[in-house]
C-alpha positions in Angstrom: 0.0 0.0 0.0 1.6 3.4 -0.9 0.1 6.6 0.5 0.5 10.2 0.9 2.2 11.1 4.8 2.3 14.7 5.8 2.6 16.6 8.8 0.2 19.9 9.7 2.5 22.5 7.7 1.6 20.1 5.1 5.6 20.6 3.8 6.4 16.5 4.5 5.2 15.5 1.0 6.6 12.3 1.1 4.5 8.8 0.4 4.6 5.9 2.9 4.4 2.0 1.9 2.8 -0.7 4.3 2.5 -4.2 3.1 0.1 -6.6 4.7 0.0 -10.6 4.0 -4.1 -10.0 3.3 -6.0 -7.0 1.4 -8.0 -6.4 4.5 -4.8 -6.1 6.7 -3.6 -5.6 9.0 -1.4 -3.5 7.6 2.2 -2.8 8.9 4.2 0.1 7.9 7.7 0.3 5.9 8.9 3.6 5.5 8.7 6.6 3.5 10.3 8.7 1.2 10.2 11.8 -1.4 9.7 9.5 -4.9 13.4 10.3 -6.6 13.9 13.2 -4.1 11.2 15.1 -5.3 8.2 16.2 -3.4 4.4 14.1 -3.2 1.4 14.6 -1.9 -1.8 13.6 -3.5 -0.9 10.0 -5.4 -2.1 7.7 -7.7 -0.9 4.6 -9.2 -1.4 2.8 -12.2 -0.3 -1.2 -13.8 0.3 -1.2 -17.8 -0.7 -4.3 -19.7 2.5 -5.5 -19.4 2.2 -6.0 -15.6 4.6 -2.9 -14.6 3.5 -0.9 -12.1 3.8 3.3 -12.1 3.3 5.9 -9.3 1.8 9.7 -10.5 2.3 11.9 -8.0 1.5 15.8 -7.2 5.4 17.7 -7.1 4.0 20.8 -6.3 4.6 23.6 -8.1 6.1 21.8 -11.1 3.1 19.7 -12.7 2.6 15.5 -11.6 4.9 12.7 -12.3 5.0 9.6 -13.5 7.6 7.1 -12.4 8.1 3.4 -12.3 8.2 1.4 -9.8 10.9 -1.2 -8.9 9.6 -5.3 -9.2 9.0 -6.1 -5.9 7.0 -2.4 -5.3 8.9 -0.9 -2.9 10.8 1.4 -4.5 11.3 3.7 -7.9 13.8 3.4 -10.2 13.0 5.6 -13.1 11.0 8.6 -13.8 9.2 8.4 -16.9 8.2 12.0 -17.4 6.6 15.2 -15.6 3.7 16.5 -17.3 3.6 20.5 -16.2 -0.2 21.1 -15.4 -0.7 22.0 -11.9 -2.8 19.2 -11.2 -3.5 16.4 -8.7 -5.9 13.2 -8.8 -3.9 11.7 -11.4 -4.8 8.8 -13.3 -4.1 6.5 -16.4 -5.2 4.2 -18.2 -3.7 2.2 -21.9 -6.4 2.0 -24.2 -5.8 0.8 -27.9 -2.3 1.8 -28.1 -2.7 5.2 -26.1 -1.9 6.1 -23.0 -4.5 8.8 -21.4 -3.8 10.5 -18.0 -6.4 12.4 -16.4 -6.3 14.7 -13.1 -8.1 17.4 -11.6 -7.0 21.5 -10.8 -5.6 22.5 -7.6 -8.9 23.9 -5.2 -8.7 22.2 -2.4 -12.1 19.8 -1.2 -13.7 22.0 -4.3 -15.1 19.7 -7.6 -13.2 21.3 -10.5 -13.8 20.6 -14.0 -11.1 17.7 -14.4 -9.1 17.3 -17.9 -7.1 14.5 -19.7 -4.2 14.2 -22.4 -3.3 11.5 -24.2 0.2 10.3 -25.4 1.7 7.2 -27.6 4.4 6.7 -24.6 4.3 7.5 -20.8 7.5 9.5 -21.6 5.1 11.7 -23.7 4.9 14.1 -25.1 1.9 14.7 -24.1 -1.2 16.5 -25.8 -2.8 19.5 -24.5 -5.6 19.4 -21.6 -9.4 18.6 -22.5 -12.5 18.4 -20.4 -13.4 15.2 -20.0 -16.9 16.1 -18.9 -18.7 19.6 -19.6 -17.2 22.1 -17.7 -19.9 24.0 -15.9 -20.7 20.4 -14.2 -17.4 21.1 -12.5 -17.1 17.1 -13.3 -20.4 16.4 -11.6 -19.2 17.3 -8.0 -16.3 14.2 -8.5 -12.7 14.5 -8.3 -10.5 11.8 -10.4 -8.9 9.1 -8.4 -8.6 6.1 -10.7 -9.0 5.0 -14.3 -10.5 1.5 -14.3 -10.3 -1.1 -17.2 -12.4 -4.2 -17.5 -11.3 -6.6 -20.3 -14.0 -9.1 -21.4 -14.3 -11.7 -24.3 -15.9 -9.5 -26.4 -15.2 -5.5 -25.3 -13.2 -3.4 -22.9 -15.2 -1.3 -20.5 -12.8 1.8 -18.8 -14.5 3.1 -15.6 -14.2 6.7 -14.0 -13.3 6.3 -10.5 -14.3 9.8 -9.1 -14.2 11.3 -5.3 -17.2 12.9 -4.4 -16.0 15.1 -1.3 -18.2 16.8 1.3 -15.6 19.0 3.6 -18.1 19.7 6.2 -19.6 16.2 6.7 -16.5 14.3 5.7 -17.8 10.9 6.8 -20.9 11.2 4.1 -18.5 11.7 1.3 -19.1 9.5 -1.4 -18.0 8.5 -5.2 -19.2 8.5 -8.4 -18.2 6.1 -11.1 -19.1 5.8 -14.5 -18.2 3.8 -17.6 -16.4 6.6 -20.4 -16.8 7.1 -24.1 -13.2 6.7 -25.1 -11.2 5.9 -28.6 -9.1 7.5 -31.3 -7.5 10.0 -28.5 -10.7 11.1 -27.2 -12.3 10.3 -23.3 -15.8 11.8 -22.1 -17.4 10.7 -18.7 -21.0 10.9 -20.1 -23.7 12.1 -17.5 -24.2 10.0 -14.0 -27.1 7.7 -14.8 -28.0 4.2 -13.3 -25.6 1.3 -15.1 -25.2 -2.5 -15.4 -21.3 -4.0 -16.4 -21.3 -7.5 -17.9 -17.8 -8.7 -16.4 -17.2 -11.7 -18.8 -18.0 -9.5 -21.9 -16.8 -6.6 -20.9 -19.6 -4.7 -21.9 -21.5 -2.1 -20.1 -25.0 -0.7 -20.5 -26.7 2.7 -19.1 -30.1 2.1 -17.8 
């Protein structure tokens, strides 16, 4: 488990990494660190189809990173880029040969509209941002925390993984997730509505 460890001053930015023998714990921590000495805070990670894993991490006030991690997880040994949007919540997923990263603005517990970019390699370069959802929505009150890909026998279904935060009443905060339009360089989280995912197909279906 990596995750972001900070202090009050909020100046810490490292991550942490516990391991446990189970999913549901318990969990014991490792130690932490700044990801190839540079600074983290919000994090996200994500596994290509080959099986190697990736950190993207907020190293405020360049942009967020993407580096690789080591085989056995518990370190990084190579960055793979820095894409220089002042953006957290970053996510990625590989989708017929492109690779499209997603993240939300800087504004605290506030919904934002979020973007994306899209890229042939991890090591970019990258295209410019786009709204993946119409802007004035401010991405339906979510904030991006994962990209989610479902392979099937017969179609590939990539999920939104979104944060719904409610600062005041923290403990009734909530997510939204929805399947996206996505191809030929293009990803749109179409508007939250009831939906059924087939997991041996692959194949989603709004109600």
């Amino acid at each position: 488990m990596y995750f972001h460890l900070d202090n009050a001053s909020y100046k810490f930015a490292r991550v942490g990494i516990a391991t446990s023998d189970r999913p549901e714990g318990p969990f014991g921590y490792v130690r932490s660190f700044r990801p190839l000495d540079h600074e983290s805070r919000d994090i996200g990670q994500f596994i290509d189809d080959d099986g190697t894993a990736y950190l993207v991490f907020e190293d405020r006030p360049f942009g967020f990173r993407i580096a690789r991690l080591s085989e056995d997880y518990m370190s990084l040994d190579k960055e793979m880029c820095l894409i220089k949007e002042h953006m957290e919540g970053g996510a990625i997923v590989h989708y017929n040969g492109l690779y499209y990263a997603i993240g939300s603005s800087l504004t605290g517990w506030r919904a934002n509209p979020n973007k994306y970019a899209t890229s042939s390699s991890l090591e970019g370069p990258w295209s410019a941002f786009k709204d993946i959802a119409p802007p004035e929505t401010n991405t339906y009150g979510a904030q991006s925390t994962m990209l989610l890909k479902v392979v099937g026998k017969k179609s590939t279904t990539v999920i939104y993984m979104g944060d719904i935060w409610k600062p005041k009443t923290q403990w009734e905060s909530t997510y939204l997730w929805m399947p996206v339009e996505i191809g030929d360089g293009k990803l749109w989280v179409p508007e939250p509505r009831p939906w059924t995912l087939d997991i041996s197909s692959g194949a989603y279906q709004l109600r």
